[in-house]
C-alpha positions as CSV (number, residue, x, y, z in Angstrom):
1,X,124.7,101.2,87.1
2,X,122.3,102.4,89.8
3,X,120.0,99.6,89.5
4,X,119.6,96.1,90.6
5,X,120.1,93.6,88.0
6,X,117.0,92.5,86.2
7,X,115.1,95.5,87.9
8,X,113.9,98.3,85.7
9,X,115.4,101.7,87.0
10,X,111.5,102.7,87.8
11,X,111.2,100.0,90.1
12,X,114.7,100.5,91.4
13,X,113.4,104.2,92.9
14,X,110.1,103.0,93.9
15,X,112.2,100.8,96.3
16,X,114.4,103.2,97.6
17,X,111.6,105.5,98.5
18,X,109.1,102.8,100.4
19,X,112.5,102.3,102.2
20,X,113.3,106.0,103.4
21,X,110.0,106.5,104.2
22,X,109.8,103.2,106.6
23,X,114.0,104.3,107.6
24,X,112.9,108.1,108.2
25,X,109.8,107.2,110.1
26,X,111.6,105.0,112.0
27,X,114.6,106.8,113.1
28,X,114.4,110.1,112.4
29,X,116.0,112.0,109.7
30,X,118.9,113.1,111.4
31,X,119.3,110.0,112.5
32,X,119.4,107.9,109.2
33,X,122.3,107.4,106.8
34,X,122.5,107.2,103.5
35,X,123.5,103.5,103.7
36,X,120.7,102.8,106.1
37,X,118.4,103.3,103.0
38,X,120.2,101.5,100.6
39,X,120.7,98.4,102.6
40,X,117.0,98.5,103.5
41,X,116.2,98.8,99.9
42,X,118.9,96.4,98.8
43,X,120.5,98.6,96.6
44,X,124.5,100.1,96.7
45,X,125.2,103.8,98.0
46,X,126.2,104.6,94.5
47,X,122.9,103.0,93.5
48,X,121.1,105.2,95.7
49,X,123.1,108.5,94.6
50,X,122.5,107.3,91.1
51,X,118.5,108.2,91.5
52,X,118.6,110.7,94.0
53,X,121.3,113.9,94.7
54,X,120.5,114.1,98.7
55,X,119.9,112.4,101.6
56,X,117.7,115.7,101.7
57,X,116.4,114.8,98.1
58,X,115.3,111.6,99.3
59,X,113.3,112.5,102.1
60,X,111.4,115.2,100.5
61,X,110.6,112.9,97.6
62,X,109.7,110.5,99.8
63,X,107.1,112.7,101.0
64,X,105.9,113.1,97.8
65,X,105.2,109.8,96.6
66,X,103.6,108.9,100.1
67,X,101.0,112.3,100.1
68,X,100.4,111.1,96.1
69,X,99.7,107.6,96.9
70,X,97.0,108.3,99.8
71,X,95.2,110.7,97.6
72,X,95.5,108.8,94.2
73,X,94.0,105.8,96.4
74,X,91.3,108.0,97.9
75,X,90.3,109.1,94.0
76,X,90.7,105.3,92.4
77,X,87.9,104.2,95.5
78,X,85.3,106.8,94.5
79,X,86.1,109.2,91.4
80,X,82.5,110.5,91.0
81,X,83.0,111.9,94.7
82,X,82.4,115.5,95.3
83,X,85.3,117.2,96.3
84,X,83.5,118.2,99.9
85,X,82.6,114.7,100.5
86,X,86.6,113.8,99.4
87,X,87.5,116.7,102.2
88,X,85.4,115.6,104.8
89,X,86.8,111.5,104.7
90,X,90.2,113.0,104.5
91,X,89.5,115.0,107.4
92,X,87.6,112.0,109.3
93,X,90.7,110.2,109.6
94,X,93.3,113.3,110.2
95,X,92.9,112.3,113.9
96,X,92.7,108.5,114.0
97,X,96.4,109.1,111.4
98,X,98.9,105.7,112.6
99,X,100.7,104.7,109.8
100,X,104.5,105.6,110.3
101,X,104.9,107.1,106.9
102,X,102.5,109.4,108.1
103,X,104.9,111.1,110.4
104,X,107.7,111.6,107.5
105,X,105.9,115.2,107.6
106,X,107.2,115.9,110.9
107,X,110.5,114.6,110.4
108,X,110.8,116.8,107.5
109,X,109.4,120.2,108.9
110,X,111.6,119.8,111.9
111,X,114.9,118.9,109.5
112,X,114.3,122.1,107.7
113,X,114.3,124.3,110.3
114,X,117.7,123.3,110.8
115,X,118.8,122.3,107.6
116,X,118.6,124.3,104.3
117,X,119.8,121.5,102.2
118,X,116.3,120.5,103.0
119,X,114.6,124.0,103.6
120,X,115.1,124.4,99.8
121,X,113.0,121.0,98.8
122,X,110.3,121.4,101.5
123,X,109.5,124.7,100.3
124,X,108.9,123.5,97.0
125,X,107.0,120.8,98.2
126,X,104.4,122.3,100.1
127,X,104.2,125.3,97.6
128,X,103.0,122.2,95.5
129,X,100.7,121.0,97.9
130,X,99.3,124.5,98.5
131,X,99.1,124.8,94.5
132,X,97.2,121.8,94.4
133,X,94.8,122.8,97.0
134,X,94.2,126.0,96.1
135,X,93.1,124.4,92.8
136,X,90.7,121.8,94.1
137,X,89.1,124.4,95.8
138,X,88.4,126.4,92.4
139,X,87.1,123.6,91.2
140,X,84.6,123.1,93.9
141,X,84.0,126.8,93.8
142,X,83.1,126.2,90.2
143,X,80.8,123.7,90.8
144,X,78.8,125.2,93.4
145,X,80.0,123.3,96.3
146,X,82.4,126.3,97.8
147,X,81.8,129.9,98.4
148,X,83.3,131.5,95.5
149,X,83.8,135.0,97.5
150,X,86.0,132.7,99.5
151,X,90.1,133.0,99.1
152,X,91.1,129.3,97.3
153,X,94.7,130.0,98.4
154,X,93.5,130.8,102.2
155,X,91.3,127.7,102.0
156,X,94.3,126.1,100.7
157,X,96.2,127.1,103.6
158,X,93.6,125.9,105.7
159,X,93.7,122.9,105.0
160,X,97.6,122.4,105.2
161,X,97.4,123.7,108.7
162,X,94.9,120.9,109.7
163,X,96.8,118.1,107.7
164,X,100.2,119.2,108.8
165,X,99.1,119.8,112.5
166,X,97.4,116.3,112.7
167,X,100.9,114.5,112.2
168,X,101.7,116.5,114.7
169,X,99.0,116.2,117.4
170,X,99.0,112.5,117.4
171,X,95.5,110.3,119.4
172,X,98.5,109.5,122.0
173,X,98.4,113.1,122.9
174,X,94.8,114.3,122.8
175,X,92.3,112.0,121.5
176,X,88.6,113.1,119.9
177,X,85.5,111.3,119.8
178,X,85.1,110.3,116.2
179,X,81.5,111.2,115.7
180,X,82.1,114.7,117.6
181,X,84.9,115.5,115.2
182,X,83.0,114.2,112.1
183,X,79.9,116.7,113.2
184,X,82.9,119.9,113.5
185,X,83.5,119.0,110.4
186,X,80.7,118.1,108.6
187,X,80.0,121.8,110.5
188,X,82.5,123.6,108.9
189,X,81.9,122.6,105.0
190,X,78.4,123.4,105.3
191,X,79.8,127.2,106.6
192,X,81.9,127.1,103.1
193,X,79.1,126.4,100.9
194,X,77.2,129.3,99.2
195,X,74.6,130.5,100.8
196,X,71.8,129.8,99.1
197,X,72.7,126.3,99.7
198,X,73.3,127.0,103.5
199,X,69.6,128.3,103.8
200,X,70.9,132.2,104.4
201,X,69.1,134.8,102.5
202,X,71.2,135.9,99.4
């Protein structure tokens, strides 16, 4: 039960979250059914129900296992990175963002401002994200690369804002030169550093 035959249960949820994330991204959260995602991922309802409790569920895990991949990805291509350099390609392409699973973000922050079935779950999840940031950005502080008399939680923040907005504020809309926004940037991490790496007086 809740499995396709010959498919391992792992593999059985990896498929049915590729397929909300294209079926979300693609029509909306409101306007997907449950059996819209089972069909794409070629899996029963009670398949589906068998791995997740929501349509709600779903999407928010979806999101999850998207936002995971793009940064396990970005850390496999260059682990010795510094974590500054790893903020300032993520924030390079922020702007130039395309990929339809990209926009499950917005589908999800506008669902749960009218939905608490997936209030509840998108809380959590960007708590998570926010937790995760705030770390990275102790870590950098530790290793000299960020302010320490800087908030990591308001860093954190920071940097949700910009992601989050970004998905929102597609090229369609307002387009930036990618060199300008690369110099803002490259800007404001050099303003985050210590200062006696910025070349102010201690």
């Amino acid at each position: 039960m809740g499995r396709i035959a010959g498919v391992a249960a792992g593999q059985t949820r990896e498929r049915l979250l590729r397929a909300a994330a294209d079926v979300f991204a693609e029509r909306g959260y409101d306007g997907t059914r449950v059996a819209d995602i089972a069909a794409a991922a070629g899996v029963s309802n009670g398949a589906m129900y068998a791995h997740f409790a929501s349509k709600a569920d779903l999407l928010v895990d979806a999101l999850r296992t998207h936002g995971r991949r793009l940064l396990a990805d970005l850390f496999a291509a260059d682990p010795d990175r510094s974590i500054t350099d790893m903020l300032l390609v993520i924030g390079r392409w922020l702007p130039r963002r395309r990929d339809p699973q990209s926009y499950l973000i917005v589908e999800a922050l506008v669902a749960a401002r009218r939905d608490e079935d997936v209030a509840g779950p998108m809380r959590d999840y960007i708590g998570e994200r926010g937790d995760w940031l705030g770390q990275l950005m102790q870590v950098a502080q530790a290793e000299g690369e960020i302010d320490q008399a800087l908030s990591a939680r308001a860093l954190a923040h920071f940097c949700l804002l910009l992601s989050m907005g970004s998905a929102l504020i597609t090229p369609d809309l307002h387009e930036v030169d990618d060199a300008e926004w690369a110099a803002l940037l490259a800007r404001i991490v050099t303003a985050l550093a210590p200062a006696d790496k910025t070349g102010t007086p201690t």
